[in-house]
LUMKELUM-939721 format. One record per residue: residue in three letters; y, z, x of N, C-alpha, C, O in turn; residue number from 1. Coordinates in nm, 2 decimals. Last residue first. Example, Ala and Ser with C-alpha at 12.3 -4.5 7.8 and 13.67 -1.06 7.14 Angstrom:
+-------+--------+--------+--------+--------+--------+--------+--------+--------+--------+--------+--------+--------+------+
! lomar !    nyy !    nzz !    nxx !   cayy !   cazz !   caxx !    cyy !    czz !    cxx !    oyy !    ozz !    oxx ! guke !
+-------+--------+--------+--------+--------+--------+--------+--------+--------+--------+--------+--------+--------+------+
!   SER !  -0.22 !   0.71 !   1.28 !  -0.11 !   0.71 !   1.37 !   0.00 !   0.79 !   1.29 !   0.11 !   0.80 !   1.34 !    2 !
!   ALA !  -0.57 !   0.78 !   1.32 !  -0.45 !   0.78 !   1.23 !  -0.33 !   0.78 !   1.32 !  -0.33 !   0.85 !   1.42 !    1 !
+-------+--------+--------+--------+--------+--------+--------+--------+--------+--------+--------+--------+--------+------+
END
This chain:
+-------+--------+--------+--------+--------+--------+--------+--------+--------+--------+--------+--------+--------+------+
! lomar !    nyy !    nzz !    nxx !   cayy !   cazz !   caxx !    cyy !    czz !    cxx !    oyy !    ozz !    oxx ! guke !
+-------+--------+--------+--------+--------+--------+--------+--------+--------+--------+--------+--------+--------+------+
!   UNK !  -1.41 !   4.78 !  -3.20 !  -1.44 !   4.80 !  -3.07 !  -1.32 !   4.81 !  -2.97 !  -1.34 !   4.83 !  -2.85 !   65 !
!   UNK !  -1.56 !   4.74 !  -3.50 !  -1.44 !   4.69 !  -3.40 !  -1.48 !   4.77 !  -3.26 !  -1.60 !   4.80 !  -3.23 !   64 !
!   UNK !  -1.74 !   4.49 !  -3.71 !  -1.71 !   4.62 !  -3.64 !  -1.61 !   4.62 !  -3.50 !  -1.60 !   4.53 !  -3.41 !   63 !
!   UNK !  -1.70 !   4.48 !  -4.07 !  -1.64 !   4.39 !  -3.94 !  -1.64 !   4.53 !  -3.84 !  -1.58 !   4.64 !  -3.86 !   62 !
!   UNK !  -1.98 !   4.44 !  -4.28 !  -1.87 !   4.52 !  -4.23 !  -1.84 !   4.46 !  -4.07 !  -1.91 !   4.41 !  -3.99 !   61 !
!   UNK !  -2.16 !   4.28 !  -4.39 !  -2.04 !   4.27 !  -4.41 !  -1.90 !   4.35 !  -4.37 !  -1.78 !   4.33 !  -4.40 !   60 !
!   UNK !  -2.38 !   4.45 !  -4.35 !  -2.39 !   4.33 !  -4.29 !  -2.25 !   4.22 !  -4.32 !  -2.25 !   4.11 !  -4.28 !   59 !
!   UNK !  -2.35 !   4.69 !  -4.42 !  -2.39 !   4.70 !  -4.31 !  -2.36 !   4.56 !  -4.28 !  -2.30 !   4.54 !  -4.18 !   58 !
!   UNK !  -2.39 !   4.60 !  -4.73 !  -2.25 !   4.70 !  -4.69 !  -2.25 !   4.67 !  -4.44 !  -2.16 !   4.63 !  -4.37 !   57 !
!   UNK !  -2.59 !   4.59 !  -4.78 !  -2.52 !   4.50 !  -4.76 !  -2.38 !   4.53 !  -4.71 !  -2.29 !   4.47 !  -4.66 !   56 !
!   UNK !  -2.75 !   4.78 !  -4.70 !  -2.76 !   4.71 !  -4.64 !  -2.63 !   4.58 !  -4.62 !  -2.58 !   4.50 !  -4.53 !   55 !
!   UNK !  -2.62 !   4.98 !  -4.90 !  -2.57 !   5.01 !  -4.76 !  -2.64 !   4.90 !  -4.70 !  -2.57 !   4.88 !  -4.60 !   54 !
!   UNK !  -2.70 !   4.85 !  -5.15 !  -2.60 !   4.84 !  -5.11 !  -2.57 !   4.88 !  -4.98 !  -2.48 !   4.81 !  -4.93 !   53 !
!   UNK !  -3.02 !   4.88 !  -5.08 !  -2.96 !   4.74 !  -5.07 !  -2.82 !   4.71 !  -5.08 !  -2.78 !   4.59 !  -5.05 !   52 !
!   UNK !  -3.04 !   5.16 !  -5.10 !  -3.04 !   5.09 !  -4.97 !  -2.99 !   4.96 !  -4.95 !  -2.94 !   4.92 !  -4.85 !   51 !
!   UNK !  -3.00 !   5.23 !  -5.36 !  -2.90 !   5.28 !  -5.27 !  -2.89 !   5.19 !  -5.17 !  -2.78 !   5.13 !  -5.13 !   50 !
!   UNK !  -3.06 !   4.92 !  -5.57 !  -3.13 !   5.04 !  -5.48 !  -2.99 !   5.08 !  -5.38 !  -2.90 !   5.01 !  -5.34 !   49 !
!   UNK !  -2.93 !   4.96 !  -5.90 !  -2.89 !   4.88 !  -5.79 !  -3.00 !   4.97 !  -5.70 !  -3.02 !   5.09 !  -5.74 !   48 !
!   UNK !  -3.05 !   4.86 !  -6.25 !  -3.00 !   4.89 !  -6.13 !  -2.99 !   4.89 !  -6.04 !  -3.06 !   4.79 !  -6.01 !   47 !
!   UNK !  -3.02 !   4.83 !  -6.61 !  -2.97 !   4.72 !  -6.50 !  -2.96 !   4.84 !  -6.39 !  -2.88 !   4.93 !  -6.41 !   46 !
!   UNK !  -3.09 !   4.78 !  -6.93 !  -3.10 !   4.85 !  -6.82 !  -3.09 !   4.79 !  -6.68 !  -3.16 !   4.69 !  -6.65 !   45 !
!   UNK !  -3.00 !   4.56 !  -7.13 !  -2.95 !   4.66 !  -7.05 !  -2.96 !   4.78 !  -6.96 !  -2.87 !   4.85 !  -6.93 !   44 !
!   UNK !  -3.34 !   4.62 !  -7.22 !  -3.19 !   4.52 !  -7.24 !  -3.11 !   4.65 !  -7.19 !  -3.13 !   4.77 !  -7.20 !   43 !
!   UNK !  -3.60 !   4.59 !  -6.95 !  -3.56 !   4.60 !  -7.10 !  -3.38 !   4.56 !  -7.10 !  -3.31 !   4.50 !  -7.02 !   42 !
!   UNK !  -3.48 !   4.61 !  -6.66 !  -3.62 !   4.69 !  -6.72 !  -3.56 !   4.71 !  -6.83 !  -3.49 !   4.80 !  -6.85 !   41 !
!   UNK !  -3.43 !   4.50 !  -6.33 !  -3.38 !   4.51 !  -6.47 !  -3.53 !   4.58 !  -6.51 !  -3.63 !   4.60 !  -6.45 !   40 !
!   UNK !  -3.24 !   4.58 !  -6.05 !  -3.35 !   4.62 !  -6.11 !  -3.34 !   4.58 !  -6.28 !  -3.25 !   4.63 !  -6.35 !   39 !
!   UNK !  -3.12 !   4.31 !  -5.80 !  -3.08 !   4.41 !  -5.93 !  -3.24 !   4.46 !  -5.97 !  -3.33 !   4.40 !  -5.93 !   38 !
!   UNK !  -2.95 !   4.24 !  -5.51 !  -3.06 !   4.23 !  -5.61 !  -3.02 !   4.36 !  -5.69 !  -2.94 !   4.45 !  -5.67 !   37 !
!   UNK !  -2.69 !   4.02 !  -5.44 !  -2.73 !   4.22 !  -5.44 !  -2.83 !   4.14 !  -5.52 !  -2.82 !   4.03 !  -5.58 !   36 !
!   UNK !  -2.62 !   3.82 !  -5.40 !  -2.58 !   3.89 !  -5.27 !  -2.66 !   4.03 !  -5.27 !  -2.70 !   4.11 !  -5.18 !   35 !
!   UNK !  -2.68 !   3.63 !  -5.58 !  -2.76 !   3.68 !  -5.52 !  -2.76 !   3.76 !  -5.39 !  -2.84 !   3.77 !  -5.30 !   34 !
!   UNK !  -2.45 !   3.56 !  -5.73 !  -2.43 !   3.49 !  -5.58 !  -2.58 !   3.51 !  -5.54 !  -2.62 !   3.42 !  -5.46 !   33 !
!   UNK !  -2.47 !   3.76 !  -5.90 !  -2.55 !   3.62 !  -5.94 !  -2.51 !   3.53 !  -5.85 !  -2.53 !   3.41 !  -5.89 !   32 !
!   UNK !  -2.40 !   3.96 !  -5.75 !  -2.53 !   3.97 !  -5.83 !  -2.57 !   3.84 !  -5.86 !  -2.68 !   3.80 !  -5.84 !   31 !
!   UNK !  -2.12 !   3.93 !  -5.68 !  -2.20 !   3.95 !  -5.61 !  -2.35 !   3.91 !  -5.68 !  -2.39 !   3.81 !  -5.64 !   30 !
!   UNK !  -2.02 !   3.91 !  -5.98 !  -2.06 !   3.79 !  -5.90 !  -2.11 !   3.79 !  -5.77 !  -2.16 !   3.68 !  -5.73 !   29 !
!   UNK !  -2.03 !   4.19 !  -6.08 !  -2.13 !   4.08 !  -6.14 !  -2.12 !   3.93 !  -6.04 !  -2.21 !   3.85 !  -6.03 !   28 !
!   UNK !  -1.87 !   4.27 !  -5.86 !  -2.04 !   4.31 !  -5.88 !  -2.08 !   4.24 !  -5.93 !  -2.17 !   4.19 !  -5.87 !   27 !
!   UNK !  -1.65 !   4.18 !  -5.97 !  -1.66 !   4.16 !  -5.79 !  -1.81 !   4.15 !  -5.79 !  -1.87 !   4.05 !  -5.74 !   26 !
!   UNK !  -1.61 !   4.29 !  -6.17 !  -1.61 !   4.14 !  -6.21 !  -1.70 !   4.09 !  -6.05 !  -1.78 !   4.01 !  -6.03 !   25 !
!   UNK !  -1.60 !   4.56 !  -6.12 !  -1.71 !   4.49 !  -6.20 !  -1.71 !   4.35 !  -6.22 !  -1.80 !   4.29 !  -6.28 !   24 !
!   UNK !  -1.51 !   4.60 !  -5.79 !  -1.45 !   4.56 !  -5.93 !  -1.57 !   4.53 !  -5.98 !  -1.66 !   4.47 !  -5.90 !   23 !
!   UNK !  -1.57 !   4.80 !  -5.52 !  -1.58 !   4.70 !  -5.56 !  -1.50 !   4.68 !  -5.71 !  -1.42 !   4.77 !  -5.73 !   22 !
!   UNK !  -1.68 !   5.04 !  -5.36 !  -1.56 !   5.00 !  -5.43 !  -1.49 !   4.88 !  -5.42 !  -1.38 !   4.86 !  -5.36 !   21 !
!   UNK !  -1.94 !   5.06 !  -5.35 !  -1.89 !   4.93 !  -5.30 !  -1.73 !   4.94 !  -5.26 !  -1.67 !   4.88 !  -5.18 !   20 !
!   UNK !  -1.98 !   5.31 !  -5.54 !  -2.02 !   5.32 !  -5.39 !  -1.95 !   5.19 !  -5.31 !  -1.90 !   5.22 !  -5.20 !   19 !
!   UNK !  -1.85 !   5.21 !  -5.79 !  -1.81 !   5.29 !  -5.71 !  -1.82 !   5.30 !  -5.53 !  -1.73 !   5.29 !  -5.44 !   18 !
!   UNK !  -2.02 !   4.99 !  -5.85 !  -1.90 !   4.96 !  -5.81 !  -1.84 !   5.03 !  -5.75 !  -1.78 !   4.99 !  -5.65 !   17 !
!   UNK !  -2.25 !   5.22 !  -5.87 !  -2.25 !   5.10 !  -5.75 !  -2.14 !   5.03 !  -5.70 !  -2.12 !   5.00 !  -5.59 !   16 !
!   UNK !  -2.22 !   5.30 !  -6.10 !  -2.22 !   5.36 !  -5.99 !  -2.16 !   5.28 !  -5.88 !  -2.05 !   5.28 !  -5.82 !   15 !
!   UNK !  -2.22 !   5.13 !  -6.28 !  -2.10 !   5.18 !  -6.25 !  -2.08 !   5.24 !  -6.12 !  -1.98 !   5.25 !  -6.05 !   14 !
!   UNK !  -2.47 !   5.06 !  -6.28 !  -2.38 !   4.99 !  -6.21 !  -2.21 !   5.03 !  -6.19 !  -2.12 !   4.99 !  -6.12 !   13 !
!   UNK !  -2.62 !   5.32 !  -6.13 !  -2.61 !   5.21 !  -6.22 !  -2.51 !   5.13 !  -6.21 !  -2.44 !   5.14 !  -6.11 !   12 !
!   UNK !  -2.89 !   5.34 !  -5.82 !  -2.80 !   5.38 !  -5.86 !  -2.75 !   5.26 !  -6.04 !  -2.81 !   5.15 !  -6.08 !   11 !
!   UNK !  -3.17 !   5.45 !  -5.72 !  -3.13 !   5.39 !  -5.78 !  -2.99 !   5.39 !  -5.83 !  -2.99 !   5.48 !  -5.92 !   10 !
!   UNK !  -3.35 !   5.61 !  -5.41 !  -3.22 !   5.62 !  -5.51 !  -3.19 !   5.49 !  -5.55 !  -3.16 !   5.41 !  -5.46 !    9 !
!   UNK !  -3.68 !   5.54 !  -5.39 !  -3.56 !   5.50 !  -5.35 !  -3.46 !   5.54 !  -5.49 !  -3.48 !   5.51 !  -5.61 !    8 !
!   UNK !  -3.95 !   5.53 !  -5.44 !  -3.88 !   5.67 !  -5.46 !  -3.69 !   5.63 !  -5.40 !  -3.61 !   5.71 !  -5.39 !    7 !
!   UNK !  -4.04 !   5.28 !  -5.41 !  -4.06 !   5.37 !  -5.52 !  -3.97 !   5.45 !  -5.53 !  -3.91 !   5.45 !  -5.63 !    6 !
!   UNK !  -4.01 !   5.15 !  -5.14 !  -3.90 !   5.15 !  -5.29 !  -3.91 !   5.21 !  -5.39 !  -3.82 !   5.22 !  -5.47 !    5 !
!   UNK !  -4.03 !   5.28 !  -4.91 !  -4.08 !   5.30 !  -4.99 !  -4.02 !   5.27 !  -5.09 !  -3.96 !   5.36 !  -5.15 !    4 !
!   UNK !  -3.97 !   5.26 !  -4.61 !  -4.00 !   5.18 !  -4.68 !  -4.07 !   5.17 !  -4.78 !  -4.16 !   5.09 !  -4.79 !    3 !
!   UNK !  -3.89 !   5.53 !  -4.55 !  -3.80 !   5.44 !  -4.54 !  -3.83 !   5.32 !  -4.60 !  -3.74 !   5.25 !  -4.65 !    2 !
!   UNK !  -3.95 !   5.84 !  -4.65 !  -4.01 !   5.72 !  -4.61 !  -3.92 !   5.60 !  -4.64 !  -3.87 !   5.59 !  -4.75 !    1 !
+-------+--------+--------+--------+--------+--------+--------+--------+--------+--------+--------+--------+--------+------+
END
């Protein structure tokens, strides 16, 4: 189900640098640009939904042709 955030892969943030391949400095300022939303829940638990990096991934990619 595509619009279900419940069951959406979460990923952490290491992950996510990964998937972006991005820099953690790159991530934390994406995040507080508000480019990525975050999941928090207690201290330090911090994470990313799979979808909202492929969304942003999708909306920053130059397509060629």
């Amino acid at each position: 189900m595509k619009g279900n955030k419940m069951n959406e892969e979460l990923l952490t943030r290491a992950e996510a640098v990964k998937f972006l391949r991005v820099s953690n400095t790159a991530l934390w300022r994406l995040t507080k640009a508000g480019e990525l939303t975050v999941i928090k829940r207690g201290a330090g638990y911090v994470r990313y939904r799979k979808s909202d990096l492929v969304a942003f991934l999708d909306k920053h990619t130059i397509k060629g042709g």
